[in-house]
N, C-alpha and C positions, 0 to 999 in steps of 0.2 A: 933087903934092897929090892926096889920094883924091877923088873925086867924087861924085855919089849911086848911078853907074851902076858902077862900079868895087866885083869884090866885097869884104866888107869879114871881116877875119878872124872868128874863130867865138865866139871869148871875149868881144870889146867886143857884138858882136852880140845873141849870149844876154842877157849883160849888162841890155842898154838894153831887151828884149823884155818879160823876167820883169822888171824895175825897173818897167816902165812898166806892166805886167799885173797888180804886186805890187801896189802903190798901190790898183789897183778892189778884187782880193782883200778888201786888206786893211778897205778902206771897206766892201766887202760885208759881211764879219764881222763887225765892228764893230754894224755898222746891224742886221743878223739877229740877235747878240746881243740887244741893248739894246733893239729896236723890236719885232723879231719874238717873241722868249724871253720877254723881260723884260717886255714893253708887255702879249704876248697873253697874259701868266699873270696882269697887272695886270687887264687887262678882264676877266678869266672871275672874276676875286677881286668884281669891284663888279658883277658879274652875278650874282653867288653871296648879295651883300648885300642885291640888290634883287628875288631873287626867291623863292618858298615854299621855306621851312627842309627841307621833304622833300627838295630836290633834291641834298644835302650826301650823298656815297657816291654817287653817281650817276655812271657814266663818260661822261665828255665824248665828242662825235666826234672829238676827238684822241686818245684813250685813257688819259687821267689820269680820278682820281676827283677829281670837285668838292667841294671842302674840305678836302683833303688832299694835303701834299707829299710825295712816295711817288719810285720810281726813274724813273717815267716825267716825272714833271716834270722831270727833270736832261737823258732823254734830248729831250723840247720844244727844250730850251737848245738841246743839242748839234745837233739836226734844224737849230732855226732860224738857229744859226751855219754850216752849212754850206751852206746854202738860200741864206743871207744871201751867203755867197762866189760863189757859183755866179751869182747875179746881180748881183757885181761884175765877174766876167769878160761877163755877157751886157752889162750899160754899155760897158765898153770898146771891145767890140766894135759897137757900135752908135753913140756918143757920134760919132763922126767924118763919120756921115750928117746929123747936125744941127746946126743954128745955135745957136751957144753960148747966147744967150739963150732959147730954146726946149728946150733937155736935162733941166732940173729939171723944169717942168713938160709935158712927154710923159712923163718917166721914172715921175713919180708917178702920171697918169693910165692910163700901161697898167698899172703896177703894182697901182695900186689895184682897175680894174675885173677883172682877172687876177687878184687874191688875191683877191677880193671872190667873183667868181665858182666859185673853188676853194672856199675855206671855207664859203659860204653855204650849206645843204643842207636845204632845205625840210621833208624827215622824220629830220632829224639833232636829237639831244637840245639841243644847242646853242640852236634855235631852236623847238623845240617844248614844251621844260620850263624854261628859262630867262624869264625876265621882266625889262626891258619886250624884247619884241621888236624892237622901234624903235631903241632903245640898242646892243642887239647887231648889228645889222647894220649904225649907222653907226660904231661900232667898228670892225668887221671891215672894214671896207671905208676906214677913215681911216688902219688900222696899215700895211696894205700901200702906202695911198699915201703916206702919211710918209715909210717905208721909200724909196721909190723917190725922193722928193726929195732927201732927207738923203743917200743914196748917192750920187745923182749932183752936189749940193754938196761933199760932203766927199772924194768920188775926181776932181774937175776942182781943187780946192784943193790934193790930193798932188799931181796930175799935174803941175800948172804949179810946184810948188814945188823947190828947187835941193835944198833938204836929204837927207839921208838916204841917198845913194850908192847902191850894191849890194844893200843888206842884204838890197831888198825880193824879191829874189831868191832869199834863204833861205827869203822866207814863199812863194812862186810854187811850187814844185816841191812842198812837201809837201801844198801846201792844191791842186794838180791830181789829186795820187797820193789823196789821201783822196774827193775828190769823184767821181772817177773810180771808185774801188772795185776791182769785177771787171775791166772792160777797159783796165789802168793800160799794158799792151804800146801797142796800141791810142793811147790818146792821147799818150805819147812819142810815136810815130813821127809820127803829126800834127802836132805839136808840130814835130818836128825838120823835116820835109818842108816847113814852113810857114818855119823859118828857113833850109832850104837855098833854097829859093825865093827867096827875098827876101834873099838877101846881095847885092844888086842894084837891091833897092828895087823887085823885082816885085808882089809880093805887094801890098804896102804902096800903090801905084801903082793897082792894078787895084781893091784896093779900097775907093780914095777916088775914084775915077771918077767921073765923071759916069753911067751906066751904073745902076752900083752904091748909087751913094747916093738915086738916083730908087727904085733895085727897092726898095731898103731902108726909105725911108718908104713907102714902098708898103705893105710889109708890114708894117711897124709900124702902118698906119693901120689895116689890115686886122687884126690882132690884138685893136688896138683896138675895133675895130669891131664882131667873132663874139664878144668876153669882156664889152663891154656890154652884147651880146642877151643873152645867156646871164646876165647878172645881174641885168638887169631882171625876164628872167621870174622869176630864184629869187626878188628880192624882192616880185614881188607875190605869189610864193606864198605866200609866210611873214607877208606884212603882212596 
């Protein structure tokens, strides 16, 4: 009988890695679509309604014109759906430092004041020719938290779930090679280095450690922490 310590061949391995990896992906996407695309084309649409008719032609800080669906809206989509991956693989990787009933809510809350802080730009059209200001910025700062809770419900729901086998495996490898872009060498070999490692249950071991999962909310609190400063001041700038 195989054991945890005993290495395990390279196919079940892979397997269970990208399946398990697939699921955040996948929830990432999903959520980037729908909350980040969809939600933040939604909000700039009722910012557009509630503020002076002049502002219609006007390029957003994201580089769309306001009132108009053009190629850069499509490319929003596309940004936000991979945006949205990318911080299904960061869940995954993070989810195993926290107590299950605390994941939705950290997840939202650093997400939130981290997109909050990104997006907010005190001398950005967004917030300087848009009207109410008040409205924009508890948008922007509701999308990304949303984002971050829905993600981490909807990728602990696949994770624990029996269904769906391999496939997610198919979604794993092309949604690393795209996200990745230029250094696609590069994160293979990571990749593989990380399940040569751990055909043993190293990897896997050292990074559920006690050690590890102290450094880890450490640093999650601490993210927390420099992306709150940083939002408060942009919002009293703006307010």
């Amino acid at each position: 009988m195989t054991t945890a310590f005993e290495p395990r061949a390279w196919r079940p391995l892979y397997l269970d890695f990208a399946t398990h990896v697939g699921r955040g992906v996948l929830a990432g996407m999903l959520c980037g679509f729908l909350i980040g695309g969809i939600g933040g084309r939604l909000a700039m649409f009722v910012l557009r309604l509630t503020s002076d008719p002049a502002v219609r032609g006007l390029e957003s800080d994201d580089g769309f014109t306001i009132g108009a669906f053009t190629a850069e809206t499509f490319f929003l989509l596309v940004a936000a759906t991979f945006l949205g991956a990318f911080g299904g693989l960061v869940y995954v990787a993070m989810r195993g430092w926290l107590p299950k009933p605390s994941r939705a809510p950290v997840t939202a809350t650093l997400a939130g004041v981290t997109g909050g802080a990104l997006v907010i730009r005190p001398d950005g059209v967004d917030f300087t020719e848009l009207e109410p200001v008040a409205l924009a910025v508890i948008m922007f700062i509701a999308l990304p938290a949303l984002y971050g809770a829905t993600v981490s419900l909807l990728a602990e729901r696949a994770i624990e779930a029996t269904w769906g086998g391999g496939w997610y495996a198919v979604i794993f490898m092309p949604a690393l090679l795209l996200l990745t872009a230029f250094p696609i060498a590069i994160a293979l070999a990571v990749v593989l280095a990380l399940l040569a490692f751990n055909r043993r249950g190293a990897v896997t071991r050292l990074w559920l450690s006690r050690p590890a999962v102290w450094s880890g909310r450490a640093a999650i609190a601490a993210a927390i922490a420099v992306a709150g400063a940083l939002l408060i001041e942009d919002v009293a700038a703006v307010l």
